[in-house]
C-alpha positions in Angstrom: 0.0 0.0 0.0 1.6 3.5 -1.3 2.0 6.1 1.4 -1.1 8.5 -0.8 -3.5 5.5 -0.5 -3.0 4.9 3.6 -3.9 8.7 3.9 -6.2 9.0 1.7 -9.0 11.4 3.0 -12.6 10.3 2.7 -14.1 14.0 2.4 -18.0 13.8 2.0 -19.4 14.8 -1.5 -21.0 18.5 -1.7 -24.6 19.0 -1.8 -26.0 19.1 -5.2 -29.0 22.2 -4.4 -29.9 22.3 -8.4 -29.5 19.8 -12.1 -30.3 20.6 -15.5 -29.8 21.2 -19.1 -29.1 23.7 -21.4 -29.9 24.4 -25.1 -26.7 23.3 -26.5 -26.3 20.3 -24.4 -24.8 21.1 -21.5 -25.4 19.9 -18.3 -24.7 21.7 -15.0 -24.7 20.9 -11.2 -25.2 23.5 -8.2 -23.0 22.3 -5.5 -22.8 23.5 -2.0 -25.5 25.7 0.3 -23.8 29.1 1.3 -20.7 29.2 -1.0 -21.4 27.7 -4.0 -20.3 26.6 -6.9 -21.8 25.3 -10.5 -20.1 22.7 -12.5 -20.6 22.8 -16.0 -20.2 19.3 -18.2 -19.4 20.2 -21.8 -19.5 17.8 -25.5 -16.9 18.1 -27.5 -17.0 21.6 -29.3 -19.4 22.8 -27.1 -18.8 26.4 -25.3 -19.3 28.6 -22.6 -18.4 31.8 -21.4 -17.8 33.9 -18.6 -16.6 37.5 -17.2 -12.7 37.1 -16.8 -11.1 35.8 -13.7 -14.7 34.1 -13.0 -13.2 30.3 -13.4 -12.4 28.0 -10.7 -11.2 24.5 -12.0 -11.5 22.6 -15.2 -10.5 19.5 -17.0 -7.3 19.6 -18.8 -9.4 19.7 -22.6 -10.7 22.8 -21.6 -9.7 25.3 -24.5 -9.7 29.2 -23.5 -10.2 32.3 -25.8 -10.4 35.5 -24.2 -12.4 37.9 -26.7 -15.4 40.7 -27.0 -17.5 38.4 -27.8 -18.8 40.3 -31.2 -19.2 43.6 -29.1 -16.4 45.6 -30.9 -14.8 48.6 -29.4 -18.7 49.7 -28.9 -19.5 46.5 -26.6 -15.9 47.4 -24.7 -16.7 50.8 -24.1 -20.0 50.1 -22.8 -18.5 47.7 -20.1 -15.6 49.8 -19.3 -18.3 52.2 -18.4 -20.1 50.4 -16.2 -16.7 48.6 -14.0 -17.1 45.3 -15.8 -14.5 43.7 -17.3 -13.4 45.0 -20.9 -12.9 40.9 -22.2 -15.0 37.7 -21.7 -13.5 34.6 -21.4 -15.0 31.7 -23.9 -14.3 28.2 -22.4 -14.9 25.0 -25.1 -14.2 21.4 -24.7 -12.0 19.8 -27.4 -11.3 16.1 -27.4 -13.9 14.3 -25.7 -16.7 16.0 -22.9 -14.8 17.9 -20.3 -15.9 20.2 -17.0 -15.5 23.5 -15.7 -16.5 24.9 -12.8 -17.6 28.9 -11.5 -17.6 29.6 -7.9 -19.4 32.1 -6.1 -17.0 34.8 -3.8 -19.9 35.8 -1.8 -22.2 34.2 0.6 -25.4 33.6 -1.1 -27.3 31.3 -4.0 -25.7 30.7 -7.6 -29.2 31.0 -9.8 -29.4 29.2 -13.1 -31.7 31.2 -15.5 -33.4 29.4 -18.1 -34.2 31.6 -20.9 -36.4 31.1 -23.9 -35.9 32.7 -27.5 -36.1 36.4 -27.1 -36.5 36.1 -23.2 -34.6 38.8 -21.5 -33.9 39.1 -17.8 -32.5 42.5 -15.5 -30.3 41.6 -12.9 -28.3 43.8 -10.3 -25.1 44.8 -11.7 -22.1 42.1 -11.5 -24.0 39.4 -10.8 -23.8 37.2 -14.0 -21.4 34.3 -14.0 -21.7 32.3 -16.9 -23.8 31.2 -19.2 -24.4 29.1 -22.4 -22.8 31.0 -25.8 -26.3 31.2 -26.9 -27.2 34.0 -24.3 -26.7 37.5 -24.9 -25.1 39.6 -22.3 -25.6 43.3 -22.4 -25.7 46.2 -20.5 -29.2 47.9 -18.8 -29.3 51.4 -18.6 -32.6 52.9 -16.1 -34.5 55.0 -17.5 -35.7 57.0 -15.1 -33.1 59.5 -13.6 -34.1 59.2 -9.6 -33.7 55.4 -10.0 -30.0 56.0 -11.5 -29.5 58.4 -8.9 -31.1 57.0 -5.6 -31.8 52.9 -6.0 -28.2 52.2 -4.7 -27.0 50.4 -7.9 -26.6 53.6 -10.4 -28.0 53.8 -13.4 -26.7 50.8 -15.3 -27.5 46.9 -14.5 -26.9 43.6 -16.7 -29.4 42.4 -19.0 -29.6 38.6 -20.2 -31.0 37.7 -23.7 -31.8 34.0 -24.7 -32.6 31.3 -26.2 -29.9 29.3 -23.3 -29.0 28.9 -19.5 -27.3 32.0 -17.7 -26.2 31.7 -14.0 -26.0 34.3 -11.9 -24.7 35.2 -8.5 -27.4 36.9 -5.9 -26.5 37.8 -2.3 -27.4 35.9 0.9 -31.0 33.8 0.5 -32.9 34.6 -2.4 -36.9 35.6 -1.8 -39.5 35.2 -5.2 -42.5 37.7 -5.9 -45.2 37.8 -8.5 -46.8 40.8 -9.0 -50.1 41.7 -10.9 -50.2 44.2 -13.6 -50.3 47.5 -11.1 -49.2 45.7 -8.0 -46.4 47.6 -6.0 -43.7 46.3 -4.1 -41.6 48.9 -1.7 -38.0 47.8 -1.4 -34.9 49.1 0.5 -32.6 50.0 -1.8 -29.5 47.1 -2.5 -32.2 44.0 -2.1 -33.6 43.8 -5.7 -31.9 41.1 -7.1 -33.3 40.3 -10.7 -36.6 41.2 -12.6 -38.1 40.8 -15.6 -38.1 43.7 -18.3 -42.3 44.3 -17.8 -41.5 45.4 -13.9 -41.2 49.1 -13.9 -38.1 50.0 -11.1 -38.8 53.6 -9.6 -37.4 55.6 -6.5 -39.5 57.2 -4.1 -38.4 59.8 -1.1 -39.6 58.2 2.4 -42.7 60.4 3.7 -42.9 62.2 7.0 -40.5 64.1 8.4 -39.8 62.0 11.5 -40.0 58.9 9.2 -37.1 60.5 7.3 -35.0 61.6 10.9 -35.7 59.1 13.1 -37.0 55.9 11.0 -33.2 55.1 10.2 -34.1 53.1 7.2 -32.7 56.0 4.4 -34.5 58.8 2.9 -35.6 56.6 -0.5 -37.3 53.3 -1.5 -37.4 51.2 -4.6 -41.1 50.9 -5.8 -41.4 48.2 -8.6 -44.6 47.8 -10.2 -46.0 45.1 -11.7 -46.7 43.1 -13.7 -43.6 40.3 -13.7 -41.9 38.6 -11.4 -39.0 40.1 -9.3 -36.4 38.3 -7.1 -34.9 39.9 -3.7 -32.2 39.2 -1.7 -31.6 39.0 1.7 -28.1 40.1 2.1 -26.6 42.9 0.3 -22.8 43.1 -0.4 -22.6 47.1 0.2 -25.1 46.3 3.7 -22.8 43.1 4.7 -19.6 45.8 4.5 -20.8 48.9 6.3 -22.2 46.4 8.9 -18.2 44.4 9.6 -16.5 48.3 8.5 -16.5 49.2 12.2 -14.5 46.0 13.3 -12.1 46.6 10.4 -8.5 47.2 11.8 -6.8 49.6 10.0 -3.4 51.5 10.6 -3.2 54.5 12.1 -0.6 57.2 11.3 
């Protein structure tokens, strides 16, 4: 018996939270509960991408081509004005099926977002992943100017386009609404995770004076209006750092 196999380490597997299918023929696991991961089984000649630095492991016939992904200098300049990354990374198996895998850096839910022809989904700024090379990524700009100004996340979000599978990365647990045409939902401001394009996103100033002084929940809400379904999250990354900022050591001069 080699010294490797009288140590060997019988870790227990992952959780699997999620399986499926894409168009093209891939098929993807969810592993894990609060930091997850997704692993992605390819065919031969079959591709994904993602933004750059966004891979965690993959098999050794995993090809990479880093690229614009048919945006031209217009598609860069787009992302470089909104802090993405100026290059996507396209990832395709050559010689036989292989896997890669995307891992989340924040607490919280990997989402795999099953799009139809023509379906298009909204979803909070750097959140997207991965996704099949069917699915169009693009940039959302608001249209209204208070909701740039006010809902927490600027004026520009990430829009998905199908026919494919997208996943996307959403903070803390994730909480589903459907809302009738008209319905409103009031939201703090950092928690709206993902709609669909029919939801109108607004901003609206907090009412009452000692509401706004004393209510300590911020001077503006996010009002989204049905109809569609919208997607919050729990945990906020800008919430979870002002809330550990005070226990941050820092030097001193």
């Amino acid at each position: 018996m080699t010294s490797y196999e009288s140590n060997r380490l019988d870790l227990p597997d992952p959780v699997v939270t999620a399986r499926g299918r894409g168009v093209t023929g891939m098929e993807y696991q969810i592993i894990g509960t609060t930091m997850q991961a997704v692993i992605l089984e390819l065919d031969p000649g079959e591709t994904v991408y993602s933004e750059s630095g966004a891979m965690s492991w993959m098999s050794g016939n995993i090809q990479m081509a880093t690229n614009t992904r048919g945006g031209g200098l217009g598609g860069m300049f787009k992302r470089a004005i909104s802090g993405e990354s100026l290059f996507l990374n396209e990832f395709t198996s050559a010689g036989g099926k292989g896997i890669i895998a995307f891992a989340s850096d924040f607490p919280g839910k990997i989402v795999p977002v099953a799009l139809a022809e023509g379906q298009m989904m909204i979803v909070q700024k750097q959140a997207f992943l991965c996704a099949e090379k069917t699915v169009g990524l693009d940039i959302h700009f608001r249209k209204r100017m208070g909701a740039g100004f006010f809902g927490g996340e600027g004026f520009i979000m990430q829009k998905l386009t199908g026919p494919g599978v997208a996943f996307v990365c959403l903070d803390g647990e994730i909480v589903e609404y459907t809302l009738d045409a008209g319905q409103v939902l009031k939201v703090d401001t950092g928690h709206v995770a993902m709609y669909e394009p029919t939801v109108e996103f607004d901003i609206e100033m907090v009412k009452g004076f000692k509401n706004i002084l004393l209510g300590g929940e911020g001077l503006f809400l996010t009002t989204l209006r049905g109809p569609g379904r919208v997607w919050l999250q729990t945990m906020p990354t800008a919430n979870l750092a002002k809330a550990i900022a005070p226990y941050i050591v820092t030097s001193s001069s």
